[in-house]
PyMOL CGO cylinders between C-alpha atoms (Angstrom):
from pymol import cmd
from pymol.cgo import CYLINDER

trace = [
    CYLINDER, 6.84, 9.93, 2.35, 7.36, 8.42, 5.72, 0.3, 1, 1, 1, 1, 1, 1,
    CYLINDER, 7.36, 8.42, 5.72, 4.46, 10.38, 7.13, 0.3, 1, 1, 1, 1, 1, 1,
    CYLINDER, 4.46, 10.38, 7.13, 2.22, 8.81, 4.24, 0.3, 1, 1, 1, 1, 1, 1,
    CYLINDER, 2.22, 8.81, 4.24, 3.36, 5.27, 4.87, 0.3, 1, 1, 1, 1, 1, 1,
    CYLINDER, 3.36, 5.27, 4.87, 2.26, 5.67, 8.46, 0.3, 1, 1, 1, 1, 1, 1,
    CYLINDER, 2.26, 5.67, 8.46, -0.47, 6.81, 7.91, 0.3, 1, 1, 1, 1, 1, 1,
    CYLINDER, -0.47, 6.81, 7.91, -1.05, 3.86, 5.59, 0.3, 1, 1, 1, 1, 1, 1,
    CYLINDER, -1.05, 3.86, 5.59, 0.14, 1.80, 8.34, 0.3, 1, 1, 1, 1, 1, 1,
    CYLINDER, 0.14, 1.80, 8.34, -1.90, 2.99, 11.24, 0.3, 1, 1, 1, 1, 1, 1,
    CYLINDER, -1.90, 2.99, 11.24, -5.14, 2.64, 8.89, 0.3, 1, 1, 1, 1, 1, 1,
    CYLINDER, -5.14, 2.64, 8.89, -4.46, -0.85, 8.24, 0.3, 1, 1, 1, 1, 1, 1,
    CYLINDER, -4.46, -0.85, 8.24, -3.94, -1.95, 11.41, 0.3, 1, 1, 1, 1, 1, 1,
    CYLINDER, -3.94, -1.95, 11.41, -6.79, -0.20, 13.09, 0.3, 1, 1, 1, 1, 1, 1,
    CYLINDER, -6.79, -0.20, 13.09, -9.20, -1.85, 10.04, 0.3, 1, 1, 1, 1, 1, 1,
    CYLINDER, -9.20, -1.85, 10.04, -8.26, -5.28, 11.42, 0.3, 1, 1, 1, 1, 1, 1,
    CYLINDER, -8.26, -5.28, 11.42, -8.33, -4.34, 14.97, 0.3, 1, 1, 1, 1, 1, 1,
    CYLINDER, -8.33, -4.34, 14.97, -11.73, -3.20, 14.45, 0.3, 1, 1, 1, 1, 1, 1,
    CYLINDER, -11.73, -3.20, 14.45, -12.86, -6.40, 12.76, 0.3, 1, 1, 1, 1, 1, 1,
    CYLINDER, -12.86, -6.40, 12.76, -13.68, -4.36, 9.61, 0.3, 1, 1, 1, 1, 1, 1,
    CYLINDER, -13.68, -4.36, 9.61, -11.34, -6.46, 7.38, 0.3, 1, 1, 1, 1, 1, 1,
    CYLINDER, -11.34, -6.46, 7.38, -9.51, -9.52, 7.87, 0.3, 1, 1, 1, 1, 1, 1,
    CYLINDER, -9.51, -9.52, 7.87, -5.77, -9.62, 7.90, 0.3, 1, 1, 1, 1, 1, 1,
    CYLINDER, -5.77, -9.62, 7.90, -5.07, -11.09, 4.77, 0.3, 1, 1, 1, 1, 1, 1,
    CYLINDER, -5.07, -11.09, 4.77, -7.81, -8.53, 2.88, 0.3, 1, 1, 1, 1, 1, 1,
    CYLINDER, -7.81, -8.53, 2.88, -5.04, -5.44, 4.59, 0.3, 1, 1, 1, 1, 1, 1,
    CYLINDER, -5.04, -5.44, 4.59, -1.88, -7.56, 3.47, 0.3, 1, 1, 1, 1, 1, 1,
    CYLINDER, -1.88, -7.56, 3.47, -3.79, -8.28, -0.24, 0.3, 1, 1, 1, 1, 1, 1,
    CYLINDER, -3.79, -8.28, -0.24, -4.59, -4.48, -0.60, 0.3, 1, 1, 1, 1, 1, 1,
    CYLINDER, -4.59, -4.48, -0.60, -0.97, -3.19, 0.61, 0.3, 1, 1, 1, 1, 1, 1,
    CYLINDER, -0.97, -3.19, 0.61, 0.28, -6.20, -2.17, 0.3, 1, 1, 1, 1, 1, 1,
    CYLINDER, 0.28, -6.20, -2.17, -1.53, -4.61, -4.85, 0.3, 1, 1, 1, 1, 1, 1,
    CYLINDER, -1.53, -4.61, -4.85, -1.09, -0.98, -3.89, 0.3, 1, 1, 1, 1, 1, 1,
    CYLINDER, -1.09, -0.98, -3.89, 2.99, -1.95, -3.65, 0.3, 1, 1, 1, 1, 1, 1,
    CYLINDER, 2.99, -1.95, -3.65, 2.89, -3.25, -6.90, 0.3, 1, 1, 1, 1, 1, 1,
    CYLINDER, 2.89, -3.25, -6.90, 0.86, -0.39, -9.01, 0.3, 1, 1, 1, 1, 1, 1,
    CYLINDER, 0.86, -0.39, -9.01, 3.19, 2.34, -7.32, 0.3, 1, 1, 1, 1, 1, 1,
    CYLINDER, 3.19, 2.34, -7.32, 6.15, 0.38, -8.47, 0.3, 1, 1, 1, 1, 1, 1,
    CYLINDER, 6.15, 0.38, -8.47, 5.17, -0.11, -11.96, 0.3, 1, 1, 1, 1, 1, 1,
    CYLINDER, 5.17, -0.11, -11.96, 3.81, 3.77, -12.30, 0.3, 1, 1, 1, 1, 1, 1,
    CYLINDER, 3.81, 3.77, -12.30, 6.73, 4.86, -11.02, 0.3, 1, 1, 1, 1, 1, 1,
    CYLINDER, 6.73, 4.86, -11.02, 8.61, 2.75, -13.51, 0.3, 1, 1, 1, 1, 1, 1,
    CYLINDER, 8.61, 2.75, -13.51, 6.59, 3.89, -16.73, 0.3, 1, 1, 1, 1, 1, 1,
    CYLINDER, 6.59, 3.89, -16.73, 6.67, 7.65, -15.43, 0.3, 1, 1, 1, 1, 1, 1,
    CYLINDER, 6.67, 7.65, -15.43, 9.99, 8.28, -13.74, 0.3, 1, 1, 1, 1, 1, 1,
    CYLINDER, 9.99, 8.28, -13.74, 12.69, 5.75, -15.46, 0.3, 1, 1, 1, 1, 1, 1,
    CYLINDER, 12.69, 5.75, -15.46, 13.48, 6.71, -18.78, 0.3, 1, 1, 1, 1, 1, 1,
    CYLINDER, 13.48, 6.71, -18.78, 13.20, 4.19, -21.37, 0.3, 1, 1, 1, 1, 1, 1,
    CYLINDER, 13.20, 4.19, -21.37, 16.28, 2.96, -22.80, 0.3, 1, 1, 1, 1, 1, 1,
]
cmd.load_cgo(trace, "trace")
């Protein structure tokens, strides 16, 4: 997991040190990605009470 998050990480940053995306576009994406993982794991890992 940590490995994966680095990864993640390291990818962003070197997309706006590159000038490929802007900051907020990396911060947006991680946002959104943050968000879906949280509610999958939710619906597939929590039981339903």
């Amino acid at each position: 997991t940590a490995l994966v998050l680095g990864w993640a990480i390291f990818v962003g940053l070197s997309r706006i040190v590159l000038g490929a995306h802007y900051a907020s576009d990396v911060l947006f994406s991680a946002g959104v990605a943050s968000v879906v993982t949280i509610l999958m794991y939710r619906q597939l890992y929590l039981k339903k009470n």
